[in-house]
C-alpha positions in Angstrom: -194.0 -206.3 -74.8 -191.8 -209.0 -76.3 -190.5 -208.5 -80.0 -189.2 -211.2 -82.6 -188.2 -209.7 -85.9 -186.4 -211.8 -88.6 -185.7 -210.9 -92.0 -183.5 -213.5 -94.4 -182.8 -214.2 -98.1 -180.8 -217.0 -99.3 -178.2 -215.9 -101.5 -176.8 -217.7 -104.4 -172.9 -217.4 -102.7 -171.1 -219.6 -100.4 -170.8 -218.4 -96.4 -167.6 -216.8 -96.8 -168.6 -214.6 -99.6 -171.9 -213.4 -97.7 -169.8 -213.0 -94.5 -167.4 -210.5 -96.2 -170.3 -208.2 -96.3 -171.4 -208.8 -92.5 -167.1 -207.9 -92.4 -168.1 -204.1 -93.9 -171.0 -203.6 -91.9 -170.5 -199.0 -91.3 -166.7 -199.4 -93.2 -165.7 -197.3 -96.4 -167.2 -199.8 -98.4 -170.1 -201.0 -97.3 -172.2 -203.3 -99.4 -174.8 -204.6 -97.1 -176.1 -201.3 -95.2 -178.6 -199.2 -97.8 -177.2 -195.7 -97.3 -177.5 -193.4 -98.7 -181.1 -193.7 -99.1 -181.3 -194.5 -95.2 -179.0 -193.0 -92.2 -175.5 -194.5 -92.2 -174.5 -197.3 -89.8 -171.4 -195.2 -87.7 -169.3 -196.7 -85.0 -166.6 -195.2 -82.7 -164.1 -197.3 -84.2 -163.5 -200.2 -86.5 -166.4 -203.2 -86.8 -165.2 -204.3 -83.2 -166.3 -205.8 -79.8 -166.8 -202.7 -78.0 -167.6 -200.0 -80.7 -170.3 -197.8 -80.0 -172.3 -196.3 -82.7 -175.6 -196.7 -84.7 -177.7 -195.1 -87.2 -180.3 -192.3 -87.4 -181.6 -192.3 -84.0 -180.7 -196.0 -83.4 -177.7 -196.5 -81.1 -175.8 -199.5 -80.1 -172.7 -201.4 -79.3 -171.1 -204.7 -80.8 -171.2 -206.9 -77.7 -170.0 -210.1 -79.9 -168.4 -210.6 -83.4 -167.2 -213.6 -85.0 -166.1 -211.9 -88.4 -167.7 -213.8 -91.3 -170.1 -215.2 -89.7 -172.0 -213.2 -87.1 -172.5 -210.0 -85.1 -174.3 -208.9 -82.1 -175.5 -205.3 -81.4 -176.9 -204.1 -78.1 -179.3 -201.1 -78.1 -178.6 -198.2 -75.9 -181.2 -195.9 -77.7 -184.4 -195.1 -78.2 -185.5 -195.2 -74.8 -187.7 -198.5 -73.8 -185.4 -200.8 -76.5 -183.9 -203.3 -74.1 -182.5 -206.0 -76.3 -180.4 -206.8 -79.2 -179.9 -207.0 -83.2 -177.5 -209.7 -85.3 -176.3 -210.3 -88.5 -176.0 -214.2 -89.0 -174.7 -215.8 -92.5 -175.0 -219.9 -92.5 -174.3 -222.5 -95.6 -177.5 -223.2 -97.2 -178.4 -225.6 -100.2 -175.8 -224.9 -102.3 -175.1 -220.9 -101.6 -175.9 -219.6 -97.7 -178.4 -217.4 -95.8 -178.5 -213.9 -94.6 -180.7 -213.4 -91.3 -181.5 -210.4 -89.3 -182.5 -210.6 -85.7 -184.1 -208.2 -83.5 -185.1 -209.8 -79.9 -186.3 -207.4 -77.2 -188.5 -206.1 -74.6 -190.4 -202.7 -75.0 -190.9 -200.7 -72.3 -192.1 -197.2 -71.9 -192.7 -195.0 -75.1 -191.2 -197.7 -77.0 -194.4 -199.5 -77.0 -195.7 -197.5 -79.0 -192.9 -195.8 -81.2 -192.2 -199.4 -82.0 -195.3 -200.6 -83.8 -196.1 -196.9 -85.0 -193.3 -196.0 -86.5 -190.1 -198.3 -85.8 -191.0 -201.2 -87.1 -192.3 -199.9 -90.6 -188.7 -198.3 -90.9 -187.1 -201.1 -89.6 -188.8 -203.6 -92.1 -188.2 -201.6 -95.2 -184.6 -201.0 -94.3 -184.1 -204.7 -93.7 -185.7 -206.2 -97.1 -183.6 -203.3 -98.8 -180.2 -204.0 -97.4 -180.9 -208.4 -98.1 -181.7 -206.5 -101.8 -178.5 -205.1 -102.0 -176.9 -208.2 -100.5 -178.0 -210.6 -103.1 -176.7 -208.1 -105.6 -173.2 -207.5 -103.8 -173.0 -211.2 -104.6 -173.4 -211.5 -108.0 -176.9 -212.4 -107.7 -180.4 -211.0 -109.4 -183.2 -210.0 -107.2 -186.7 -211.1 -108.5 -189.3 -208.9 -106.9 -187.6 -206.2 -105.2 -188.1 -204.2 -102.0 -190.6 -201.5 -102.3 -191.7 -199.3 -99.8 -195.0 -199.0 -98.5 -197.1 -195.5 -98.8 -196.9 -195.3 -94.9 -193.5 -195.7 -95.2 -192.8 -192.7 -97.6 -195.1 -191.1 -95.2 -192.8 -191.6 -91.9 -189.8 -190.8 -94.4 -191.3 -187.8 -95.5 -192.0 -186.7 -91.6 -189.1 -187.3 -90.0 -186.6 -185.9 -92.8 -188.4 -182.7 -92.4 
């Protein structure tokens, strides 16, 4: 089973002010990852080609970084994800654009964790962190993220 997932929000800030956050992505100062009301994003090392790390059950490595402008993760974990997830930032009418990308095959019990549980997760996460991205840069958010009731639900399971 193929996936496509892409979140984005354009952000009233130029490229290289959006980038700086792709830049703190798991540092002491992180401005783009929600935590602490989701698991933090943890690497091995410094925001590197290389590190290994992840967050929550969720692991990965950084197989290509251009800082500023992009980063590439490849899953190692949960079993049956065989792809990758980015950060992108791109100019974009008169302030730039924030993109999330997950492409990749599922395979096994991923099939079904995926669409069941994953996604939901994944998709609240995502909208939250462009959320705090638009803030980070000085701009207001309109209609803010808000999680679903099967969302609180799968929270409320797997924080047991």
């Amino acid at each position: 089973m193929a996936v496509l997932n892409i979140h984005e929000r354009s952000i009233p800030a130029p490229a290289e002010a959006v980038g700086e956050l792709i830049d703190g992505l798991a540092g002491a100062d992180d401005r783009l990852w929600p935590a602490p009301d989701w698991p933090r994003m943890r690497f091995d090392g410094p925001l590197a080609v290389g590190a290994s790390g992840g967050h929550g059950p969720v692991r990965y490595q950084v197989v290509q970084y251009l800082p500023g402008r992009w980063v590439r993760f490849r899953f190692s974990a949960p079993r049956g994800f065989h792809g990758f997830h980015e950060f992108t930032v791109d100019p974009a009418d008169g302030g730039s654009r924030l993109r999330h990308t997950i492409a990749m095959r599922l395979r096994g019990p991923a099939r079904l964790t995926w669409p069941l549980a994953f996604r939901r997760l994944h998709d609240a996460l995502l909208e939250e962190a462009l959320d705090r991205a638009v803030r980070a840069c000085g701009g207001a958010v309109a209609t803010p993220a808000r999680r679903s009731p099967y969302v609180r639900l799968l929270r409320l399971l797997v924080h047991r």
